[in-house]
C-alpha positions as CSV (number, residue, x, y, z in Angstrom):
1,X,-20.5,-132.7,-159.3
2,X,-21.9,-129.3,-159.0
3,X,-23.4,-129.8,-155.8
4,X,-19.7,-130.8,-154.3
5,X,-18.3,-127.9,-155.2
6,X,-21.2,-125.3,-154.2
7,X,-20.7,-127.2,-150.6
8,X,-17.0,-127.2,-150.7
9,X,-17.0,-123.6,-152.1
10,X,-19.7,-122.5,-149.2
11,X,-17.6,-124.6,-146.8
12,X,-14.6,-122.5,-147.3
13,X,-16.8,-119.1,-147.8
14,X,-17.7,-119.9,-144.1
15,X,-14.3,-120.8,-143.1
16,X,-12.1,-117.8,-144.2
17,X,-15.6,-115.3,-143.0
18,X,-14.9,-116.9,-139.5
19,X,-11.2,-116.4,-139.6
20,X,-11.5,-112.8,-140.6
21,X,-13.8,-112.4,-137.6
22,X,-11.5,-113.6,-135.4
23,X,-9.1,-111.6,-136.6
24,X,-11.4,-108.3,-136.3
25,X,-12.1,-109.1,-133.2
26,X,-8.9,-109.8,-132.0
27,X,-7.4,-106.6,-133.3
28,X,-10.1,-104.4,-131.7
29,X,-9.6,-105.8,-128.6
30,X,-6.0,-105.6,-128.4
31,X,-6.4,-102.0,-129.4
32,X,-9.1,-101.3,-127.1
33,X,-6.6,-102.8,-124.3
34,X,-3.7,-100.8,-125.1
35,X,-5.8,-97.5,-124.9
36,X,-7.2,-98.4,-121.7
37,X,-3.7,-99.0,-120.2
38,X,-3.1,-95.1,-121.4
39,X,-6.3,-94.1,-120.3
40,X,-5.8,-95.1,-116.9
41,X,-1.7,-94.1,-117.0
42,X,-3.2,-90.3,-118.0
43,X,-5.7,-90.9,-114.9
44,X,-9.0,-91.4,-116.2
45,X,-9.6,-94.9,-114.7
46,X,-13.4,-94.8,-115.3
47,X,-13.3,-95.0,-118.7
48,X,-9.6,-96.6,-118.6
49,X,-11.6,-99.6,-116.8
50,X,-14.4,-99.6,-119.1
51,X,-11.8,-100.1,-122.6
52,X,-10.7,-103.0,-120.4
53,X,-13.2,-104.8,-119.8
54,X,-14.9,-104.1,-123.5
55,X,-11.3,-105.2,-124.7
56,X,-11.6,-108.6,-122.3
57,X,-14.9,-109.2,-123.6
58,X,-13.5,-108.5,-127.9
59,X,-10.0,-111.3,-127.3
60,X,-12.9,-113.7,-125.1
61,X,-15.4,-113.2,-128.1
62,X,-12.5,-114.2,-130.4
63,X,-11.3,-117.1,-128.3
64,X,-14.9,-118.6,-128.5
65,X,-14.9,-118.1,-132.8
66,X,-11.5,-119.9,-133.1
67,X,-12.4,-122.8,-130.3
68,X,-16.3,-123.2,-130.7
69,X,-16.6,-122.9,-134.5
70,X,-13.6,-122.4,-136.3
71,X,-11.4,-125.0,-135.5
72,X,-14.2,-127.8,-135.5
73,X,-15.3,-126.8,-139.2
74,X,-11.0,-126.8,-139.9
75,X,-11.1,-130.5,-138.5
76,X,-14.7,-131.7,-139.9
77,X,-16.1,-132.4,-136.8
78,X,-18.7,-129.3,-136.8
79,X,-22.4,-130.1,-137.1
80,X,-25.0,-128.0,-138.3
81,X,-28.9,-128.0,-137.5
82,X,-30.1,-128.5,-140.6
């Protein structure tokens, strides 16, 4: 019995640490977006272009936690390597 809940304790540990990523992410990369949109309306487009593309790269990063890990561990069908 102990071992079913240390595993479906861990499971959920994992589970809400993933989300919160995702979240992070995803709110760093929208904010690093909107900055680069005034960057580059104030005309500095170097660095304008360079919150863009670090903002692409946070909401892609995010994408990949939701569909690569988080939603297969929500629907069971996630495998591990040990």
């Amino acid at each position: 019995m102990q071992g079913i809940i240390t595993e479906s304790l861990a499971e959920l540990l994992t589970v809400v640490f993933y989300g919160g990523l995702a979240v992070v992410l995803t709110v760093v990369g929208t904010l690093a977006e909107l900055a680069s949109f005034e960057d580059l309306a104030a005309g500095q487009s170097v660095f304008g272009l360079w919150e863009i593309a670090v903002g692409t790269l946070m909401l892609y990063a995010a994408y990949s936690v939701v569909t690569g890990i988080l939603v297969p561990r929500l629907r069971g069908e996630y495998e591990t390597d040990a």
